[in-house]
C-alpha positions as CSV (number, residue, x, y, z in Angstrom):
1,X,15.1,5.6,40.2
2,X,13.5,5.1,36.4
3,X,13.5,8.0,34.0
4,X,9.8,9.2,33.2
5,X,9.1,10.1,29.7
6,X,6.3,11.0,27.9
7,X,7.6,8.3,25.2
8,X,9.9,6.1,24.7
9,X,11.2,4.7,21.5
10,X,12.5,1.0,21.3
11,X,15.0,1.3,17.8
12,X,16.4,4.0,15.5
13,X,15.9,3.4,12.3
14,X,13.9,5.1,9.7
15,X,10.4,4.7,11.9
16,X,12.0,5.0,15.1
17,X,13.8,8.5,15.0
18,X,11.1,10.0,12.8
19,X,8.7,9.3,15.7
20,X,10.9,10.2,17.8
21,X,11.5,13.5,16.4
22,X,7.7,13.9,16.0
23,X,7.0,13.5,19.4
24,X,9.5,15.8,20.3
25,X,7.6,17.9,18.1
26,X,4.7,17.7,19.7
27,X,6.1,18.2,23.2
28,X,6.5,15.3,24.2
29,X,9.3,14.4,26.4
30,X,10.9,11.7,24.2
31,X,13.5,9.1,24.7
32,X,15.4,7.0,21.8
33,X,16.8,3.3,22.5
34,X,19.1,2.8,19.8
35,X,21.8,-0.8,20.8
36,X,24.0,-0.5,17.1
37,X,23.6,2.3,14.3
38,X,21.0,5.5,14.0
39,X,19.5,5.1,10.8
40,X,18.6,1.5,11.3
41,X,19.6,-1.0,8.6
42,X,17.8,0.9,5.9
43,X,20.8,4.1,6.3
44,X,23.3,1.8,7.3
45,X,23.0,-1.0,5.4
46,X,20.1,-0.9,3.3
47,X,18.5,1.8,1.2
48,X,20.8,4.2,1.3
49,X,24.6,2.4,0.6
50,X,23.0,-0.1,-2.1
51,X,22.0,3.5,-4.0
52,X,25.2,4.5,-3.8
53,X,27.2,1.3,-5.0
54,X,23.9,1.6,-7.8
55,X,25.0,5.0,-8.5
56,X,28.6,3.8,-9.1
57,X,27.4,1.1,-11.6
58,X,25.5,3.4,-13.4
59,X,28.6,5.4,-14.1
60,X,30.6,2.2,-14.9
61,X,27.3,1.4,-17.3
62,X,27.8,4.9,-19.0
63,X,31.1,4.6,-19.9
64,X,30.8,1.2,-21.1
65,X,28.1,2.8,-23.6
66,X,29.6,6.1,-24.1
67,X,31.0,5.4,-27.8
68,X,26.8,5.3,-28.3
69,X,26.7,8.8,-27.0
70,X,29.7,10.1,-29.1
71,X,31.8,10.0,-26.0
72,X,34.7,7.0,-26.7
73,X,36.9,6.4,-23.0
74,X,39.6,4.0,-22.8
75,X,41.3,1.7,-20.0
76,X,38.3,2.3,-18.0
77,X,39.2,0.9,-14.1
78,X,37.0,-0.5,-11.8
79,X,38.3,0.7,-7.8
80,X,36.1,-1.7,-6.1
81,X,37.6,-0.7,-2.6
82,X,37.0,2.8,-3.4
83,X,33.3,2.1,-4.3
84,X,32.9,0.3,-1.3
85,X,34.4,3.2,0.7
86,X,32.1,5.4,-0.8
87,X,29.2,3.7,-0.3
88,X,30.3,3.4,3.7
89,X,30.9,7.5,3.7
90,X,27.6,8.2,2.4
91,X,26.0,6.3,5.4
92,X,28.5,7.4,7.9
93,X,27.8,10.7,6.7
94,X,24.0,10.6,7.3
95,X,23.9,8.3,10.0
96,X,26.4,11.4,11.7
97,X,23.0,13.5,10.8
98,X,20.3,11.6,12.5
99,X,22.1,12.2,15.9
100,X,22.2,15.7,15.4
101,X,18.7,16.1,14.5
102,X,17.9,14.3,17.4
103,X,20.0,16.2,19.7
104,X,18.6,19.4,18.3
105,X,14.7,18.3,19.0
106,X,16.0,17.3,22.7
107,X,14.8,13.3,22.0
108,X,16.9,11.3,25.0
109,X,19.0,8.3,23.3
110,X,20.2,5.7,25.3
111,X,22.9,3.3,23.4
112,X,21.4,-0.2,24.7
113,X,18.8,-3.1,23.8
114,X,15.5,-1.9,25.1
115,X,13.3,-4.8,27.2
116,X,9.7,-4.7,28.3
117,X,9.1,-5.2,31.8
118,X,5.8,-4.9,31.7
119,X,3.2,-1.5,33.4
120,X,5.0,0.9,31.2
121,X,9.0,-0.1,32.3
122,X,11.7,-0.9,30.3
123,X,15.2,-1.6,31.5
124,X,18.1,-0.8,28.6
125,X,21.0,-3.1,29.2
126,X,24.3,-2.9,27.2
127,X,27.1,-5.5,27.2
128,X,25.0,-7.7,29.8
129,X,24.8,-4.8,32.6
130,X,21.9,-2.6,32.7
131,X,22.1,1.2,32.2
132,X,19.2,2.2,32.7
133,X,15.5,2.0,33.8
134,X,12.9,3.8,31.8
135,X,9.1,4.3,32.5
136,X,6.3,5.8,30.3
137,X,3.0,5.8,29.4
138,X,3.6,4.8,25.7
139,X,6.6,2.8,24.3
140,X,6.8,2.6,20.4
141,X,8.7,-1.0,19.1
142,X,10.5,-0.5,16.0
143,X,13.3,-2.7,16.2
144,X,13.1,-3.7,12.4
145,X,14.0,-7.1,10.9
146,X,17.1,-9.1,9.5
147,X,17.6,-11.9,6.8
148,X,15.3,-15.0,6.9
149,X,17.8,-18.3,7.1
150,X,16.6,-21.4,4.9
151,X,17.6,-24.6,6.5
152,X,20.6,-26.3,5.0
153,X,21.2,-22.7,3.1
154,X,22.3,-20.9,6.2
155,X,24.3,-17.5,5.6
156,X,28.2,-17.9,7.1
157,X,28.9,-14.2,5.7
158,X,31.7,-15.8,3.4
159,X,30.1,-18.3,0.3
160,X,26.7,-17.4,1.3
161,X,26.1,-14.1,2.3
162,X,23.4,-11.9,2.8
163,X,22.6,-8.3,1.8
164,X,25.3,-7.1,4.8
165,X,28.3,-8.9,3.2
166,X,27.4,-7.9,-0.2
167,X,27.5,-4.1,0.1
168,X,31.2,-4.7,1.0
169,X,32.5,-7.2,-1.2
170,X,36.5,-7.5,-0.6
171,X,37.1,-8.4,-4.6
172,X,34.3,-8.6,-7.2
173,X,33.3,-12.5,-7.1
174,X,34.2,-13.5,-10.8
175,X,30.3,-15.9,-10.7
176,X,27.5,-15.7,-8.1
177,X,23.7,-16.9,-7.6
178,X,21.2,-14.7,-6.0
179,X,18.3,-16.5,-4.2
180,X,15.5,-14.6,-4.4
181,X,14.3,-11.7,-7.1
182,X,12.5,-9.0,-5.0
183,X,13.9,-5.2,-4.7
184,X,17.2,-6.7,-2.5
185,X,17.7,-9.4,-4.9
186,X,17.2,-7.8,-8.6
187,X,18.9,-4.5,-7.1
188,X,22.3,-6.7,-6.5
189,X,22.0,-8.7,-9.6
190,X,22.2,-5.5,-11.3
191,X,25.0,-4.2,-9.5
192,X,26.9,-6.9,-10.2
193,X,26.5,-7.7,-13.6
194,X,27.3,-4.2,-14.7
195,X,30.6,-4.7,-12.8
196,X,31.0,-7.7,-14.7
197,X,29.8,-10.7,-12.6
198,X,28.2,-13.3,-14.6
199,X,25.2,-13.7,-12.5
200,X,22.0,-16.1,-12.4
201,X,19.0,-15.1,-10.4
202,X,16.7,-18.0,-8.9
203,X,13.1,-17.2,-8.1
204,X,10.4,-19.7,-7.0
205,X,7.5,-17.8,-8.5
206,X,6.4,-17.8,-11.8
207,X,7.8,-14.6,-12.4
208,X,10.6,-12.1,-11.1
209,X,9.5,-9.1,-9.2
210,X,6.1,-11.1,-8.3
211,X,4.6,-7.7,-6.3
212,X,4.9,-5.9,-9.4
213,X,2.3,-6.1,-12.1
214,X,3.2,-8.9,-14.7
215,X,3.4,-6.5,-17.5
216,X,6.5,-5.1,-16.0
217,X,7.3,-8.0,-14.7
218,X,7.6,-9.4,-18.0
219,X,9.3,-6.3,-19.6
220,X,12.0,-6.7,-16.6
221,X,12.8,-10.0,-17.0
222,X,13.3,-8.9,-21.0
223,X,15.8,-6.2,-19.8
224,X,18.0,-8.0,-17.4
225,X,18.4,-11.4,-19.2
226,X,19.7,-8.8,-22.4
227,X,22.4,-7.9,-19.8
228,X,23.3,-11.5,-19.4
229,X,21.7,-12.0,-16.3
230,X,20.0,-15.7,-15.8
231,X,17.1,-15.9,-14.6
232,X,15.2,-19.1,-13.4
233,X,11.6,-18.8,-12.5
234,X,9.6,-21.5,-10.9
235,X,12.7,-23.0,-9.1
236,X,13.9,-23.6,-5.7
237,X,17.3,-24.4,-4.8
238,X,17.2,-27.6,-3.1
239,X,21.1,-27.7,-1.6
240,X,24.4,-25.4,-1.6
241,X,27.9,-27.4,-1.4
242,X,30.6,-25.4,0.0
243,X,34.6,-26.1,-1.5
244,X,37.7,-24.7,-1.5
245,X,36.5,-22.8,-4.6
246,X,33.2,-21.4,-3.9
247,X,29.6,-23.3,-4.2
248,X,27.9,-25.9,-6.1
249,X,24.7,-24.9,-6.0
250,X,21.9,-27.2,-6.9
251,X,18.1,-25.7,-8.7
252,X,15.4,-27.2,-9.6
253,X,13.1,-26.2,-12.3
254,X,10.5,-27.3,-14.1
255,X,11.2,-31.3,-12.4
256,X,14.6,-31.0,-13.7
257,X,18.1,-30.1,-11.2
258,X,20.1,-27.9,-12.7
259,X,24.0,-27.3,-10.6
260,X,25.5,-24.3,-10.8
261,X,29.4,-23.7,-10.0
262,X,29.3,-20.3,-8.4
263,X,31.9,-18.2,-6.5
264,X,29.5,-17.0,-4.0
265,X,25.4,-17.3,-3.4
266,X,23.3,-14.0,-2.0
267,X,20.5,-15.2,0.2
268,X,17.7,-12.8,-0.1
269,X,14.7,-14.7,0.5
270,X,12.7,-12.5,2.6
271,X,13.4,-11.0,6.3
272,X,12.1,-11.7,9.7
273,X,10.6,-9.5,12.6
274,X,13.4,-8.8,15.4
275,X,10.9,-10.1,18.3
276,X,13.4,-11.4,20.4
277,X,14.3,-10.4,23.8
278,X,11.9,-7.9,23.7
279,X,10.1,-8.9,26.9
280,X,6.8,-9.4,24.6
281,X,6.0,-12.7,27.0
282,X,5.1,-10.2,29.9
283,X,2.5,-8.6,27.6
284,X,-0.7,-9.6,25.5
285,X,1.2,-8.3,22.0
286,X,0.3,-10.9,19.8
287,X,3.0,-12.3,17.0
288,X,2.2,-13.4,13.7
289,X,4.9,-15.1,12.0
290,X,7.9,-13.0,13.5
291,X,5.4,-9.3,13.3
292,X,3.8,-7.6,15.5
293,X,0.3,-7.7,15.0
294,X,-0.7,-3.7,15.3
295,X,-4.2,-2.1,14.1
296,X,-4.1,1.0,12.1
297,X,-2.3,3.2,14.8
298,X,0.5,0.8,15.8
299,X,-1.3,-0.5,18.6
300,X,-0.9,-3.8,20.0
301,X,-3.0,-6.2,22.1
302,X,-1.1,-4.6,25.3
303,X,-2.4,-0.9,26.0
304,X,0.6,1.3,25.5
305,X,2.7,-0.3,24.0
306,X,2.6,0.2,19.7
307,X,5.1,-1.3,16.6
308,X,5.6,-0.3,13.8
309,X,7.9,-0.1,11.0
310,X,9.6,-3.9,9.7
311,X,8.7,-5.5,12.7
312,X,5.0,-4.7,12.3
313,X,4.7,-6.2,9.1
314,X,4.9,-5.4,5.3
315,X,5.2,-4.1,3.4
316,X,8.8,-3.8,4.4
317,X,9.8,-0.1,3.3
318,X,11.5,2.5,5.5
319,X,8.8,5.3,4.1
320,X,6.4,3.2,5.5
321,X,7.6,2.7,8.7
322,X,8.8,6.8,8.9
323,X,4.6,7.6,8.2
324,X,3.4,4.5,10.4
325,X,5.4,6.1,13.2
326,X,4.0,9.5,12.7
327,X,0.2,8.6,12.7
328,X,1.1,6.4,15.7
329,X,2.6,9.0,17.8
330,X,0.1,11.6,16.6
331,X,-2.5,9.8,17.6
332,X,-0.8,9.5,21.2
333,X,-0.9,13.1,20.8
334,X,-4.5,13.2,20.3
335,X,-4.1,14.9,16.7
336,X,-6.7,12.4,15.7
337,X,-4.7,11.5,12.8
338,X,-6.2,9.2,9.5
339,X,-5.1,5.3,10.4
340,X,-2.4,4.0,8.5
341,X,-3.5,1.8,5.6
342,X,-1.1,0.7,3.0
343,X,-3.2,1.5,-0.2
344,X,-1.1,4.5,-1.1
345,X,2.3,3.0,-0.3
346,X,4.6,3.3,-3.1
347,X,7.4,0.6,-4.2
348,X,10.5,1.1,-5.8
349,X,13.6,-0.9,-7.2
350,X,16.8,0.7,-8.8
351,X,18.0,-1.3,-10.8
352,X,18.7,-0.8,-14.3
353,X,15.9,-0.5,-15.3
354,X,14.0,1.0,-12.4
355,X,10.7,-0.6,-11.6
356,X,8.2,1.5,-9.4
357,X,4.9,0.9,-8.7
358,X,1.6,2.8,-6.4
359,X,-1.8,0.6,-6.1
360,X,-2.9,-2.4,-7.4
361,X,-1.8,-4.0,-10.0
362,X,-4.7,-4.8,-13.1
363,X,-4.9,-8.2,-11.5
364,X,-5.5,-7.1,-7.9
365,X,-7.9,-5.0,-9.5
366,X,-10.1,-7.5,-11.2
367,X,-9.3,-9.6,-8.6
368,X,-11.2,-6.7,-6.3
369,X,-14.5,-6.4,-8.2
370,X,-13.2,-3.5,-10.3
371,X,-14.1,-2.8,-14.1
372,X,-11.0,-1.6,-15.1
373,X,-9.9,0.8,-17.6
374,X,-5.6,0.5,-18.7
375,X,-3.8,2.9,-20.3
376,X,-0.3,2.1,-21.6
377,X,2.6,4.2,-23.0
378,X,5.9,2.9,-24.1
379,X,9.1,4.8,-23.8
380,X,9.9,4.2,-27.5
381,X,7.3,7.2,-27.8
382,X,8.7,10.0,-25.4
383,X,11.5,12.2,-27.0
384,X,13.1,12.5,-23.4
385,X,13.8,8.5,-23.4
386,X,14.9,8.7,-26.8
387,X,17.2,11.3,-26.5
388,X,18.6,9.6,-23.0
389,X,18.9,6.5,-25.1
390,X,16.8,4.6,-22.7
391,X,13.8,3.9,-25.0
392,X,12.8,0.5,-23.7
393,X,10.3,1.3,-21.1
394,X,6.6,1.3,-20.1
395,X,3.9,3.6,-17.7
396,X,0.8,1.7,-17.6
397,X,-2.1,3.0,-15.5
398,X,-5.2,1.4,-13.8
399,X,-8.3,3.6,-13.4
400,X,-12.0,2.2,-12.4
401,X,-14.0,2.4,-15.1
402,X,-17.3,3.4,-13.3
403,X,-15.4,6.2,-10.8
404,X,-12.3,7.3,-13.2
405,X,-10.3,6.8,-9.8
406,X,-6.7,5.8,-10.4
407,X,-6.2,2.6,-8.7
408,X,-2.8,1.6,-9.7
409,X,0.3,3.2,-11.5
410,X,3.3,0.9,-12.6
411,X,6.7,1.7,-14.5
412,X,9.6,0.7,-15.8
413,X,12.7,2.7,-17.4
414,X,14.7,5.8,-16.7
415,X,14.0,7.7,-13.2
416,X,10.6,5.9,-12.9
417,X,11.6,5.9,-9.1
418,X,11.6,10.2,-9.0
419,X,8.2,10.0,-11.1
420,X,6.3,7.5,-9.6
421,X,5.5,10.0,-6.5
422,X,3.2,12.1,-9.1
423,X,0.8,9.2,-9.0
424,X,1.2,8.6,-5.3
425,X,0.0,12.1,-4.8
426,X,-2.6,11.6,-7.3
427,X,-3.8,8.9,-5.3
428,X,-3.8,10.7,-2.1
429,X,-5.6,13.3,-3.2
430,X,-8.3,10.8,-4.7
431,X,-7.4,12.4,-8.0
432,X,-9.5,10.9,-11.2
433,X,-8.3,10.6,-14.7
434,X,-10.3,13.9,-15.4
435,X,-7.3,15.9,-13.4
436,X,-4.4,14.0,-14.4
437,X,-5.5,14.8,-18.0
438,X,-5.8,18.5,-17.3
439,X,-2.2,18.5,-15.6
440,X,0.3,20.5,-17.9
441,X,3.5,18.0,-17.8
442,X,6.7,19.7,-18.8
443,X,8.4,19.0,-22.4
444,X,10.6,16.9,-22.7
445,X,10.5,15.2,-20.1
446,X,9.7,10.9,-19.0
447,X,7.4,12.3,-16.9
448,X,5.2,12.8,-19.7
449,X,4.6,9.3,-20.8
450,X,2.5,9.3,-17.2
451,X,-0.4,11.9,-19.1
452,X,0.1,9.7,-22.5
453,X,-0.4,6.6,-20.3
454,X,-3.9,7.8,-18.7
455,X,-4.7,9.5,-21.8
456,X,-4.5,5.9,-23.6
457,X,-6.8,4.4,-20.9
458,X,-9.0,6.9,-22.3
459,X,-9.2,6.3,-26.0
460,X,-6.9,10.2,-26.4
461,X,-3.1,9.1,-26.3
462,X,-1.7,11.5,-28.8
463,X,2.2,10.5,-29.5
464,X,1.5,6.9,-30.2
């Protein structure tokens, strides 16, 4: 006999046990079907670990500067197995807090792979046998993504790894190249270097960080290669040649090869939607290169059955998969819920220097139609930054010049990650610049290079 439920869940990461829980909420009579780790990659081995072995470096980074400060330490010590160990607590630790919340809203979980079989069934099989058979109305596919593989470039999880292997490095490699500069890549090439890797960083745009606007883009690149990082821009690594030693890796740039000897290569080069084995044959859900092609409630071409999160497409953020999965099961629960739209979806990277971003860019805006006024404030100006000794920074804003609406918000320096949800709300709330210079922001604080910024798209920025 199958188990009824009102919904059922395929995957527990950061969409899948929010709508879980949500539905639960809502009365629902809810089942999870979770095959390795609650949490998903992003608490396991994504979002939350990386900001912990980040947090580490940023400690090592502190001390290295502390005679700057006043503050002189000797024979500092790097205890790369205990930073690792930490790193694997803090997700143990919350992953241990996922089941409990879903325990205490009464959400089902089944520990198996999760396979449509078509008219609302899906069996849940583990090790080969199946354990159960599960029917309902609505099932909800959030079964997330992994690594893209380039041909000839293939991860083997020992001289070229992905994100996985490099949150729990065994020794700190002494050289390594880093395919790829989005969030995963930059975030890792920070870590790194500040633990004293010498690291080079290969992108095939024209620019690192090509999602953010090319202001900061430009302004990162500034910071990281005054690390030591190398960056290449415009190049492709055309072949990786495994020895004894570690890997001769061949770039090209700019119609010249370049071959780098490297102790290890990190692929992250984008990811791709776990479709597979999913059953989706037996339905009309329609795949567009490895996503889920869902409208603006998670709903596919086959009534019932929704994705969201990763495997629906980018952008690829766990707090866009946790809100994708609440307007999808709300709107199950007839709460007639806004669609999901990714205007307001805010980006972030920790590195050192954080990057965060909300909108368009002042490209994507002209490129729109827009008349655009930008305001710009650098960090040089805000006592807060100074006294941090992290001057070298930048909030630049992007309001329509006819409306005053803010259409984009981009940063880069110290916290910009905490303070970039101030424009996100902003946003939301359709603010215009008349609000945002009317809000009283705190002294001293960073946060107040965000009111000098629109106040400069304005013609009124006052401390520079």
């Amino acid at each position: 006999m199958a188990d009824n439920f009102d919904v059922i869940v395929v995957g527990g990461g950061p969409g899948g046990y929010v709508a879980a829980i949500r539905a639960a909420q809502l009365k629902l009579k809810t089942a999870l079907v979770e095959a390795k780790h609650l949490g998903g990659i992003c608490l396991n081995w994504g979002c939350i670990p990386t900001k912990a072995l980040l947090r580490s470096a940023e400690v090592k980074r502190l001390f290295d500067h502390g005679a700057d400060y006043g503050v002189t330490a000797e024979n500092v010590k790097i205890d790369l197995p205990k930073i690792v160990a930490r790193s694997r607590g803090v997700s143990k630790q919350l992953s241990g807090g996922i089941g409990h919340l879903l325990k205490k809203n009464k959400v089902t979980v089944y520990d198996g792979y999760g396979t449509l079989e078509g008219g609302g069934k899906l069996s849940v099989t583990k090790d080969g046998k199946k354990i159960a058979d599960l029917t309902s109305p609505h099932i909800i596919l959030a079964t997330g993504a992994r690594p893209r593989q380039i041909p000839g470039l293939e991860v083997d999880g020992k001289q070229i790894i992905s994100y996985f292997e490099a949150m729990v490095p065994e020794t700190l490699p002494k050289s390594l190249l880093i395919m790829g500069s989005g969030a995963i890549g930059i975030e890792f090439a920070s870590f790194y270097r500040t633990m004293g890797s010498e690291v080079t960083v290969v992108e095939m745009m024209d620019r690192i960080m090509p999602v953010e606007d090319a202001e900061i883009s430009a302004l990162a690149r500034k910071a990281f290669e005054k690390q030591g990082i190398k960056i290449l821009t415009s190049a492709t690594v055309k072949s990786a040649v495994k020895g004894p030693n570690g890997v001769s890796v061949t770039v090209e740039a700019g119609g010249k090869a370049q071959v780098f000897e490297v102790e290890k290569v990190i692929s992250a080069v984008g990811i791709v939607g776990n479709v597979e084995k999913l059953g989706l044959e037996k339905t009309k859900v329609k795949v567009d290169r490895t996503h889920i092609v869902v409208d603006g409630y998670a709903r596919t071409d086959e009534p019932g059955v929704y994705a969201i999160g990763d495997v629906a497409g980018p952008p690829w953020l766990a707090h866009k998969a946790s809100h994708e999965g609440i307007v999808c099961v709300e709107a199950i629960a007839g709460l007639k819920p806004h669609a999901f739209e990714t205007w307001n979806i805010p980006g972030c990277t920790y590195a050192h220097p954080q990057v965060a971003s909300v909108g368009l860019t002042e490209a994507k805006a002209k490129e729109a139609g827009y008349e655009v006024r930008v305001g710009k404030f650098p960090l040089i100006g805000n006592g807060k930054a100074i006294a941090l000794g992290e001057p070298d920074g930048l909030v630049k804003t992007v309001f329509d010049a006819k409306t005053g609406a803010l259409l984009g918000a981009h940063m880069i320096g110290p916290e910009v990650t905490e303070m970039i949800q101030g424009y996100t709300i902003a946003r939301q709330l359709e603010t215009t610049e008349a609000e945002l210079m009317h809000t009283v922001f705190p002294h001293p604080t960073v946060s107040e290079a965000m009111h000098e910024s629109v106040l400069d798209a304005y013609g009124r920025v006052i401390h520079f």
